[in-house]
Every structure is written in structure tokens, then in C-alpha cells.
LUMTIRO-870418 format. One record per residue: z, x, y of N, C-alpha, C in turn. Coordinates in steps of 0.05 Angstrom, whole numbers, padded with zeros to 5 digits, always signed. Each point is the difference from the previous one (the first is absolute). Layout:
N
ZXYZXYZXY ...
//
This chain:
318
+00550+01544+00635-00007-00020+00019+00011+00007+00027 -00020-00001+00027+00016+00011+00022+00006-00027+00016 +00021+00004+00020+00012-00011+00011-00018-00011+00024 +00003-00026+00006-00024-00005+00030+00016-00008+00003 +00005+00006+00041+00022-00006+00019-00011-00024+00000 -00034-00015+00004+00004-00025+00015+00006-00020-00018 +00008+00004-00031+00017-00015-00006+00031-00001-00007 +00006+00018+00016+00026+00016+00004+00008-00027+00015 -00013-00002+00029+00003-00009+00030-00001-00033-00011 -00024-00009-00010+00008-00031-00009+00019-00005-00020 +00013+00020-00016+00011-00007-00013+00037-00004+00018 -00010+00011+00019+00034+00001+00015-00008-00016+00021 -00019-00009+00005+00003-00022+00021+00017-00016+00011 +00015-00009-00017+00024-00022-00003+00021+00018+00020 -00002+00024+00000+00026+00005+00015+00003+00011+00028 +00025+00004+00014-00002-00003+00031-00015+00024+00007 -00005+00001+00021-00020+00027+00014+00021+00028-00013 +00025-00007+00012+00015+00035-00005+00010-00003-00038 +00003-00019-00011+00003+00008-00024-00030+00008-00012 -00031-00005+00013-00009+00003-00014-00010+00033+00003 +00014+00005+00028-00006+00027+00006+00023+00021-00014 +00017-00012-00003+00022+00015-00018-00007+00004-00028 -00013-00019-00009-00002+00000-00032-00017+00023-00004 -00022-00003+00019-00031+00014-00001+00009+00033+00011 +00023+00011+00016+00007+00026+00006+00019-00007-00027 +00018-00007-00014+00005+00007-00029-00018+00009-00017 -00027-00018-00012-00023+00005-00017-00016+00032+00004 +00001-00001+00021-00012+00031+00013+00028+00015-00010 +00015-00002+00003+00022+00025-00007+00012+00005-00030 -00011-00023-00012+00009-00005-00018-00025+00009-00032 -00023-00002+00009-00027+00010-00018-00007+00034+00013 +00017+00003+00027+00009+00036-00002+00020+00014-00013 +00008-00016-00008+00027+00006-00019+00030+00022+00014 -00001-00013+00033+00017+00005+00016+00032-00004-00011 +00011+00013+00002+00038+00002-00014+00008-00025-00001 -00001-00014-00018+00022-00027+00004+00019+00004+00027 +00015+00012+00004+00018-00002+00016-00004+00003+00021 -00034+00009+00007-00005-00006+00025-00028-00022+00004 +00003-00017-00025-00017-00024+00013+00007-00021+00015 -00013-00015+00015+00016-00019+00015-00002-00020-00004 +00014-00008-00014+00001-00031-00027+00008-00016+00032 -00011-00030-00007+00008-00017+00015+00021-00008+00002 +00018-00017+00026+00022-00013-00006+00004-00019-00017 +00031-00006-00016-00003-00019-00009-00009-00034-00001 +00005-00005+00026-00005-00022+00006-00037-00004-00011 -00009+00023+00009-00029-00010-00008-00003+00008-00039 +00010+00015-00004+00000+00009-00030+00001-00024-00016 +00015-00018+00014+00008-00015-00024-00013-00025+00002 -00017-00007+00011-00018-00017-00001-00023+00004-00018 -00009-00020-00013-00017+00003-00022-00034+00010-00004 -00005-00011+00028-00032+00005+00015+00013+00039+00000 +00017+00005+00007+00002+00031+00008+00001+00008-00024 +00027-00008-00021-00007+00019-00023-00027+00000-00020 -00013-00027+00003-00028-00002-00016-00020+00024+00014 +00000+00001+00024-00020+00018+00019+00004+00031-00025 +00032+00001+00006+00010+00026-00006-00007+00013-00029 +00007-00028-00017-00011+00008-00027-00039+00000-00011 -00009-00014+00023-00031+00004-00007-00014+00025+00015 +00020+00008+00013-00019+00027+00024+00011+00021-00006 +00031+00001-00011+00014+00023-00018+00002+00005-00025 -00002-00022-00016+00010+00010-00032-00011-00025-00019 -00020-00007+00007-00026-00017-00023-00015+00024-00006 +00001+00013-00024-00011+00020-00011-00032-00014-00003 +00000-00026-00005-00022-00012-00010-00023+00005+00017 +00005-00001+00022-00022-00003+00031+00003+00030+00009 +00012+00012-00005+00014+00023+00023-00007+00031-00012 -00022+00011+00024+00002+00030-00010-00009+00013+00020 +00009+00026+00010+00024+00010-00017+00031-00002+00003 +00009-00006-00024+00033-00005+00001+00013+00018-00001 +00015+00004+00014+00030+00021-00001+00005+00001-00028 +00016+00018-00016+00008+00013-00019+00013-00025-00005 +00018+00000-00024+00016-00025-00006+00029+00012+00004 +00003+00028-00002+00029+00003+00005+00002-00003+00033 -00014+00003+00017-00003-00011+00029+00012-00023-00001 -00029-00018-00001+00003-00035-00002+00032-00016-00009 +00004+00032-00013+00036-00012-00017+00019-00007+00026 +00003+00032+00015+00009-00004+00008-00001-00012+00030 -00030-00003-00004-00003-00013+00036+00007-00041-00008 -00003+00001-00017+00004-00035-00008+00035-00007-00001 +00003+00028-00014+00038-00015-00002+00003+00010+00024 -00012+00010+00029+00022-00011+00022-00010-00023+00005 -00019-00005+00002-00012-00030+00011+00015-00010-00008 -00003-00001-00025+00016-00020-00014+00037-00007+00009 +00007+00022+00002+00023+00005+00009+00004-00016+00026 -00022+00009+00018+00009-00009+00028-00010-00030+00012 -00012-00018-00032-00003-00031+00008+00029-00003-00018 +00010+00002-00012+00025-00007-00012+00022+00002+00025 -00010+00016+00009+00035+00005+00017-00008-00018+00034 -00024-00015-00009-00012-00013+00028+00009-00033-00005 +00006+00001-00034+00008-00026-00008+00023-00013+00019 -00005-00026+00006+00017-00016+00014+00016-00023-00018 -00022-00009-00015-00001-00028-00010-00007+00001-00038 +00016+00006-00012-00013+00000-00029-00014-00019-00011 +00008-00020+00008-00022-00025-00008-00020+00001+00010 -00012+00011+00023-00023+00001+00016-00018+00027-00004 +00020+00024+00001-00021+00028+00001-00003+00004-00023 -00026+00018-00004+00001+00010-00034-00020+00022+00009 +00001+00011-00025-00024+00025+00001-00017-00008-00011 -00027-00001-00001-00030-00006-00010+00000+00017-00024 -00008-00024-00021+00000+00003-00029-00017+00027-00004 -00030+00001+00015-00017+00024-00001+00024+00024+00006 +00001-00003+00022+00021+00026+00004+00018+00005-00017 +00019-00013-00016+00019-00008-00013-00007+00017-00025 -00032-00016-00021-00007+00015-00021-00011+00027-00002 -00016+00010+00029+00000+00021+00014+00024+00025+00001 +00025-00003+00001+00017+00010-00002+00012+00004-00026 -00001-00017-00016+00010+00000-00022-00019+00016-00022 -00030-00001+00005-00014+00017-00020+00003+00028+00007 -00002+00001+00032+00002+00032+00005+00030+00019-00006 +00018-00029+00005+00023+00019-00009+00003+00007-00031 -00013-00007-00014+00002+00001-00026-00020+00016-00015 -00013+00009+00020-00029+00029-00016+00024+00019-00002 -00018+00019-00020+00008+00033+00006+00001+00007+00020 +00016+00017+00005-00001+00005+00038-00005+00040-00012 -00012+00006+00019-00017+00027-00009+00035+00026+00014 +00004+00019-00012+00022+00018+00010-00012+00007+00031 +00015+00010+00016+00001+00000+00032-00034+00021+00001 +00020+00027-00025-00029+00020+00008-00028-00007-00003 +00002-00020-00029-00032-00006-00007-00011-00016+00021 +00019-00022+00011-00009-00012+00020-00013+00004+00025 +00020+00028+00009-00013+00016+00021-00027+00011-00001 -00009+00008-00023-00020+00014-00017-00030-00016+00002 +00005-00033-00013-00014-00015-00003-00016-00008+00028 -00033+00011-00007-00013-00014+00022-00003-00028+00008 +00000-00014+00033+00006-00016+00001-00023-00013+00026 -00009-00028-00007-00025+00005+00030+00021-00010+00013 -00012+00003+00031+00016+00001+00029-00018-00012+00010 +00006-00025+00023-00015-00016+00017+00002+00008+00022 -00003+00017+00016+00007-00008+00036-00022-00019+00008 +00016-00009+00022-00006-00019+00016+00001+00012+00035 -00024+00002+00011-00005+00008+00023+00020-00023+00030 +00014+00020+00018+00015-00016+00014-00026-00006+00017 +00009-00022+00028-00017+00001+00023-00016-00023-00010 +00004-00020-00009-00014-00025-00015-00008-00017+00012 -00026-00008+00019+00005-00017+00014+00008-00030-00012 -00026+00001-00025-00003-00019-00018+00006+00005-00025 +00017-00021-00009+00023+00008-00027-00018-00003-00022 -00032-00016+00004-00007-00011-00016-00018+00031-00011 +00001+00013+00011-00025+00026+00001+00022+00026+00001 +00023-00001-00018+00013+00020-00005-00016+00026-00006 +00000+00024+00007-00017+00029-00009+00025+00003-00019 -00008+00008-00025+00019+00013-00019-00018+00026-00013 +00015+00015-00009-00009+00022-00021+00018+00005-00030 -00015+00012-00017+00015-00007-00023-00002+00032-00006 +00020+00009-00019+00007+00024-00001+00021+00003-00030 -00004+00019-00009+00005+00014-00029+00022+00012+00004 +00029+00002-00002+00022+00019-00002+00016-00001-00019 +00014+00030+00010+00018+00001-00021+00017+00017+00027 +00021-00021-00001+00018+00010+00026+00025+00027-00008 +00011-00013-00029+00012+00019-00004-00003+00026+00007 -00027+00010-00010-00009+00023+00005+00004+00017+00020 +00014+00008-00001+00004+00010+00041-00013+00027-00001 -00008+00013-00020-00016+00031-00010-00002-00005-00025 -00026+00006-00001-00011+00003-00032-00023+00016-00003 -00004+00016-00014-00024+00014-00014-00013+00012+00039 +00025+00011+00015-00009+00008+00019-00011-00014+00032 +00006-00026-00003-00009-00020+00018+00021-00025+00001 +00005+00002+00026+00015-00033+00005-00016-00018+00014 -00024-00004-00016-00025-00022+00004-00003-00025-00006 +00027+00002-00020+00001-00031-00026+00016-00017+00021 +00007+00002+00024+00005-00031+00022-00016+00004+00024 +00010-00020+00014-00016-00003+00025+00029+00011+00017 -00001+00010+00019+00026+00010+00014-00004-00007+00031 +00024+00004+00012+00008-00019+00023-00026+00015+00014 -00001+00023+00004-00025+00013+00024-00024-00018-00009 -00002+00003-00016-00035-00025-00006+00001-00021+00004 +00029-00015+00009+00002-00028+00005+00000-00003+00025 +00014+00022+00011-00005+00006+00032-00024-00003+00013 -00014+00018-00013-00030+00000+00008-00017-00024-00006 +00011-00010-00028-00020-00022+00004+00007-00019+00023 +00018-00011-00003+00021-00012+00028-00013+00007+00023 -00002+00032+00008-00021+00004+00021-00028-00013+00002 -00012+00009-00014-00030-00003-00017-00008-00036+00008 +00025-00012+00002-00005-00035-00002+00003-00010+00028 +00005+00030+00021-00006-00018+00031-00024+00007+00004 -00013-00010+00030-00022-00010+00002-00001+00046-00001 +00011+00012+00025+00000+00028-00002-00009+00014-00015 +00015-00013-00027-00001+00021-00029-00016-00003-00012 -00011-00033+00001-00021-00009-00019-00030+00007+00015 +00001+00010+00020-00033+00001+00015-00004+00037+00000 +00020+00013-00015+00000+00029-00014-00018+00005-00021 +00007-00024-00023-00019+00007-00027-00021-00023+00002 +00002-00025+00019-00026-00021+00004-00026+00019-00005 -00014-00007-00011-00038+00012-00005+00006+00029+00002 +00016+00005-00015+00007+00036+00009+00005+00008-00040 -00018+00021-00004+00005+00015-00027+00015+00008-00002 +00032+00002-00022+00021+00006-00001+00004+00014-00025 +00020+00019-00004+00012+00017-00012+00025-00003-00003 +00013-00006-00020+00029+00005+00003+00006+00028-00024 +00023+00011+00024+00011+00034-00028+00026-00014-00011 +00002+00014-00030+00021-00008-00008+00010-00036-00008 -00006-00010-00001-00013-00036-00003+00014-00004-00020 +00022+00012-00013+00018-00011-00017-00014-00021-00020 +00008-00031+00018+00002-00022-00013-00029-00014+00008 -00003+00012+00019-00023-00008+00014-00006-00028+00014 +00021-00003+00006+00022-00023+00012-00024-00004+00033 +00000+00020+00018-00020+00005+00017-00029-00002+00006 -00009+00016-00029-00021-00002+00009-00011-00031-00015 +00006-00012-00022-00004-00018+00000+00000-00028+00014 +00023+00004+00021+00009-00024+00026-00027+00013+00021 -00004+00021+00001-00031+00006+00020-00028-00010+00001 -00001+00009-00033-00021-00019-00015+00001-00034+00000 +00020-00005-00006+00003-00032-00011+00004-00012+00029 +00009+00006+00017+00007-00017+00019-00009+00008+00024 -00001+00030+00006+00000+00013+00038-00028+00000+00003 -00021+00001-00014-00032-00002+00000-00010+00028+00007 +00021+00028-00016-00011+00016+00004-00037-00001-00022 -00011+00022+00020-00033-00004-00016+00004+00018-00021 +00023+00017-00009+00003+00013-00034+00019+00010+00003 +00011+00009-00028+00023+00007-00001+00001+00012-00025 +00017+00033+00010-00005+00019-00025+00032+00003-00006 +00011-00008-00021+00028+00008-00003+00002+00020-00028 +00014+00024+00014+00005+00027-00016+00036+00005-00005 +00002+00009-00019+00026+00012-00011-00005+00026-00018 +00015+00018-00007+00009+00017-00016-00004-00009-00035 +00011-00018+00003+00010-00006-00029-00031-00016-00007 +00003-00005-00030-00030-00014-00006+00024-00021-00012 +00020-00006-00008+00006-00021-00010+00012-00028+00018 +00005+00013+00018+00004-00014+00035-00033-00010+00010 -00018+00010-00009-00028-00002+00013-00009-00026-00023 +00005+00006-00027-00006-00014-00020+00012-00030+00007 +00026+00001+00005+00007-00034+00003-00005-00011+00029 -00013+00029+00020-00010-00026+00030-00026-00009-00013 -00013+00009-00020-00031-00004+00000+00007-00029-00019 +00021+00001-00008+00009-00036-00021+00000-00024+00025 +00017+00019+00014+00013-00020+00017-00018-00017+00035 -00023+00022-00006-00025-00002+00018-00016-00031-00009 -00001+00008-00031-00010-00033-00008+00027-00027+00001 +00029+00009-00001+00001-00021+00008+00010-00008+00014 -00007+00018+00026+00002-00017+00025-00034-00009+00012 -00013+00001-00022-00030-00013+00010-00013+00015+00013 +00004+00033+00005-00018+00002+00022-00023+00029-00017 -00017-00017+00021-00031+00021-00019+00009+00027-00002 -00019+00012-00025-00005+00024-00001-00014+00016+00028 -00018-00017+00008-00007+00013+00026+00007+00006+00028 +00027-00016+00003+00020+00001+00013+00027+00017-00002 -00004+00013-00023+00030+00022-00001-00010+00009-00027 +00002+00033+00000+00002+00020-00018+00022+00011-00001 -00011+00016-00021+00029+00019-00003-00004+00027-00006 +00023+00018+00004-00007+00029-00017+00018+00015-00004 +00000+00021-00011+00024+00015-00016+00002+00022+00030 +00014+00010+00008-00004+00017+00018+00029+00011+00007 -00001+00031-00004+00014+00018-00001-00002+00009+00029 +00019+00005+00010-00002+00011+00035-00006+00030-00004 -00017+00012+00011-00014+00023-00004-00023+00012-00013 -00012-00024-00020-00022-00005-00016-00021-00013+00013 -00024+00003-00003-00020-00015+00005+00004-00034-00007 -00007-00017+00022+00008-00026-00012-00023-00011-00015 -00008-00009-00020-00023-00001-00022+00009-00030-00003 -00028-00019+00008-00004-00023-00007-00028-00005-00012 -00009-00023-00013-00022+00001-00009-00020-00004+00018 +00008-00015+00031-00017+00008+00028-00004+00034-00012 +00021+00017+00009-00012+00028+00003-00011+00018-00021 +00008-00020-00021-00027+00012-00026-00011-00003+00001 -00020-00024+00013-00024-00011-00001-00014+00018+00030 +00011+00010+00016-00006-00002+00020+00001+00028+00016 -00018+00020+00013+00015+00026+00010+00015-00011+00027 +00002-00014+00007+00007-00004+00030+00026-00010-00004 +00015+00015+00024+00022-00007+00003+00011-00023+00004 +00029-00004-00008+00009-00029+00001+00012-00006+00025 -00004-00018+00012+00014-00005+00032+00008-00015-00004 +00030-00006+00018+00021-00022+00003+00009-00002+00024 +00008-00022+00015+00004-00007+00028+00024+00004+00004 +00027-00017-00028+00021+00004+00009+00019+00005-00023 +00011+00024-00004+00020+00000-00027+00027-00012+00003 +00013-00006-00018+00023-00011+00010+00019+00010-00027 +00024+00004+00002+00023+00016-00016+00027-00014+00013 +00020-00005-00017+00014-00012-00002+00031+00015-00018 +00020+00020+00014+00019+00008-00019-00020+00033-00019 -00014+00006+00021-00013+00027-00013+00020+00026+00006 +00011+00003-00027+00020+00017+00005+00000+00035+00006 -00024+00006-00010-00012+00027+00013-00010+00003+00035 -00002-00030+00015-00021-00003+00023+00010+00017+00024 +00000+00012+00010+00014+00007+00025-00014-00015+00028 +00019-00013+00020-00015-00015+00013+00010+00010+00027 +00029+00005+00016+00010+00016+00019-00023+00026+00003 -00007+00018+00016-00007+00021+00007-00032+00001-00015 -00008-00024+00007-00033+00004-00004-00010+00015+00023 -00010+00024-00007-00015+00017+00017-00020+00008+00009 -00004+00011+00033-00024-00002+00007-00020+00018-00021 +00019+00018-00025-00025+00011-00020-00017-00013-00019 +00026-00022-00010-00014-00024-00016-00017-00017+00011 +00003+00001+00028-00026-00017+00022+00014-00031-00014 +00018-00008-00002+00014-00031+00000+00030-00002+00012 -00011-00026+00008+00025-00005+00015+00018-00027-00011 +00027+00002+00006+00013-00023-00014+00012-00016+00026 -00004-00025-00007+00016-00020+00023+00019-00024-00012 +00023+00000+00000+00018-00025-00008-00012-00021+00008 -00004-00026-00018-00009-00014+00005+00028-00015-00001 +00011-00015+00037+00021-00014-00002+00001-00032-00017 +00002+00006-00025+00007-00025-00014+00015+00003-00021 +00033-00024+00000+00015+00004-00012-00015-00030-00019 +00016-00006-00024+00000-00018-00018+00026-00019+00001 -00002-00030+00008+00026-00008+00003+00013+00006-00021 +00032-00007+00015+00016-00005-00027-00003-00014-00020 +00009+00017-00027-00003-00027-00028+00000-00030+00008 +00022-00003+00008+00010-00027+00000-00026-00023+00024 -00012+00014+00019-00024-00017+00013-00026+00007-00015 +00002+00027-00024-00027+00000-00007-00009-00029-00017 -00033-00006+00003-00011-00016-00011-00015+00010-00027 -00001+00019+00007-00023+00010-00030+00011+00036+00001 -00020+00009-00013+00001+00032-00014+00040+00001+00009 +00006-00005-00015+00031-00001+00005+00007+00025-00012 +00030+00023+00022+00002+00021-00004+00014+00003+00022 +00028+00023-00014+00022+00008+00025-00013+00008+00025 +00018-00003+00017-00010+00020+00018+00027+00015+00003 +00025+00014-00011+00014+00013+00007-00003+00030+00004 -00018+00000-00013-00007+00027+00005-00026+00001+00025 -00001+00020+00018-00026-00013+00031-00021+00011-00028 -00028-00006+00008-00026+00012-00015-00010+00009+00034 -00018+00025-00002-00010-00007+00020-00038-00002-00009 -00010-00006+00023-00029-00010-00015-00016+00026+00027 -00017+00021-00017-00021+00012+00020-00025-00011-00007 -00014+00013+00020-00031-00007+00004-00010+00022+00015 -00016+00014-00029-00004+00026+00003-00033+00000+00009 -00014+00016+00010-00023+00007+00016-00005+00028+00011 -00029+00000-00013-00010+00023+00015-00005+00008+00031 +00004+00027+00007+00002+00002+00027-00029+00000+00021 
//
């Protein structure tokens, strides 16, 4: 069952403008499955009010309505701080309490099997981002995505997450600048991991197609799952196996002798790419495109360090 923001938004009605903007930058960080320790749980004062923790337990951890949900060894431990930090907000024992939902919520999850650290790492897991730059909360852009984070290399590819450079870019991709790059423009992404990109192109930027390629066929295999469920047509985003140095072979170019044309490719963390000393032999040229990604702590959506700089080019023929 997927999640609809616009009954996300009536369902929090009840609460003040900044708690409801706090709750809603929690939910987004919280269905990305961002580090507990860097989510930004509300204060107590609002925690412990009952309109807030009901919000909290129907938009975070009602398995019944809610998909896709964070893992349960997550949910574990993203609930016992909540939990933690309306207890220590208590003033009045006769008056505060924790909401029974939340309450039995806690008590079933702490009591499953909890999976060992490695299998956990192992176990694929969907991922929500939530696009920053919102005007209207009610019309959240989200994308949904297949990982397995642990994985940091496997079977030759560190494809199985979405990584901070692709969050960057999408981050870029969501100003008016970035987004009028792939607008009505045929797109390509190399290397597409998770496919985190080209799917936010398709589903939301109004590119007119979108071809997303990787190396691996088992990385290609779960964007083509994850294409249906984020709703968006077959005729709106392909896919293909594609080896850098190989002919790129789609069933366009089986069907077809004519070459395949694309307006704009886009790569994200391509670790073979060389981008400094594009030469007048290669006839392309590279230009920094000046845009940083705020800090964590003001991001609204595609949440991701910035301690490390990224820089972002915008490469072109001469």
C-alpha cells in the first residue's frame, strides 16, 4: 500500500505551522532511512502532546496503511529514541503519557527476532526520498528505491545504494537551472546504480525519455521492479545492460539500424570518468557548475552530508 502525502497533510492538520513542518522534514528523513542520530526528532514540549505522537505513529509505524516501511530493526531503534525523548519531556505524571499506539508499537518491535548486524546490512530494503524545494507539502515528489546499503562492493559494483553525489545532483536537478537541463530533453544516465536519478527525471522533471544503463544486470533487474512502483510508464524510462566500451544494445536498436540519440547524459560518482583536462582532442569541454547542497541540518529533502565538497560539471561539446 503506498503512502499519499495529501493524507499525510490532513491528517496533521491539527498542528502548529512549525511543528507541522518539523514532523514532515522528520517523515522525509525518516522513510530514507537517514542515521537515527542524525534525524531531527522534535522538541519535547511538542513530542509529548498527543495530536503529535498520533501524527507520528500513523505517518511512521502503522504497518497497516504504510508502504514502504523502514526495516523493523530501524523502526526499533528510531522509536526507542522518540520514545525516550517524550519521557524525559515529562513534567506532570498524572497528565503526560505516551500513546497506547506508540506504546504497543514498541513493545511488538522490541520483541521480534532482530536479524545479526551483517544479515541486516545484507537485507534489501526500499528507500523513499523525498525531493527538497517543496513549494506545496501537499504534492510531495518522492521516489522509491531497492537497497542494500550494507553492500559497499559486491560482485564488482557499489550500485546497491544511492550515494551522496546522486543526492547532490538530484538536489541540483530540483532548481529551476537543473530542472530545465532534462525538461522535454531525452536522457541517459551511465552507471545508474539504484537508479535513484533517472527515475526522479522520469517521474517528476518531465524529461520526454529516459534510458537508464548500468554494468551489472542484477542492479538493472531491480530498477525495472522499482519503475512499476513508482508508477511510471514503460514508455517513459528504459533500461539496459551496458558495459562502457561495448555497443549499447536496446530493443530501440534491435529493432532499428539508426542510431540512438540523447540530448543529455547524466552520471553521478562514475569512478572511471575523468572530468579536469577535457581536451581540445576530445572536442568537450567541462564547466563547474557553481552549486553547493545546503547543510544537513537546513536540508529539506534528498538528505546527505555535505562534509566532504562534491563538485558538479557540465560537460559539452566544443
Amino acid at each position: 500500500m503506498e503512502h499519499h502525502s495529501g493524507q499525510w497533510i490532513e491528517g496533521i492538520s491539527q498542528l502548529q505551522l512549525d511543528e507541522e513542518a518539523s514532523l514532515g522534514s522528520l517523515i522525509a528523513q525518516y522513510f530514507q532511512l537517514v542515521e537515527p542520530q542524525n534525524l531531527q526528532i522534535l522538541p519535547g514540549p511538542s513530542l509529548k502532546k498527543p495530536v503529535v505522537q498520533a501524527a507520528i505513529y500513523e505517518h511512521m509505524f502503522n504497518e497497516a496503511v504504510l508502504w514502504p516501511i523502514p526495516p523493523a530493526t530501524y523502526r526499533t531503534r528510531v522509536l526507542k529514541m522518540i520514545i525516550s525523548r517524550i519521557e524525559e519531556s515529562f513534567s506532570d505524571p498524572e497528565e503526560d503519557e505516551i500513546l497506547d499506539d506508540l506504546f504497543r508499537c514498541w513493545s511488538d518491535l522490541s520483541t521480534r527476532p532482530q536479524l545479526s548486524a551483517l544479515d541486516a546490512a545484507q537485507k534489501p530494503s526500499y528507500v523513499r526520498y523525498t525531493a527538497p524545494n517543496v513549494v506545496d507539502s501537499r504534492d510531495c515528489r518522492t521516489v522509491v528505491t531497492l537497497e542494500s546499503r550494507g553492500l559497499i562492493l559486491s560482485s564488482g559494483t557499489t550500485g546497491f545504494r544511492t550515494w551522496e553525489a546522486a543526492l547532490h545532483l538530484g538536489t541540483f536537478l530540483c532548481t529551476p537551472e537543473g530542472e530545465s537541463i532534462v525538461r522535454g530533453k531525452r536522457v541517459i544516465e551511465l552507471g545508474a546504480g539504484t537508479g535513484f536519478l533517472s527515475m526522479f527525471c522520469a517521474k517528476h522533471l518531465g524529461a520526454d525519455g529516459v534510458l537508464v544503463t548500468d554494468r551489472n544486470p542484477a542492479l538493472i533487474s531491480t530498477i525495472d521492479d522499482c519503475v512499476a512502483y513508482n508508477h511510471v510508464s514503460n514508455n517513459k524510462i528504459r533500461s539496459a545492460i551496458w558495459d562502457w566500451g561495448d555497443s549499447l544494445r536496446t530493443e530501440q536498436a534491435l529493432r532499428s539500424s539508426q542510431p540512438i540519440h540523447f540530448d543529455v547524459a547524466l552520471g553521478a560518482d562514475l569512478l572511471t570518468l575523468w572530468i579536469p583536462g577535457c581536451t581540445a582532442a576530445s572536442r568537450l569541454q567541462a564547466h563547474i557548475i557553481p552549486f553547493q547542497s545546503p547543510p544537513l541540518q537546513e536540508q529539506s529533502g534528498f538528505f546527505h552530508t555535505t562534509n566532504i565538497p562534491i563538485r558538479t560539471y557540465r560537460i559539452s561539446r566544443l
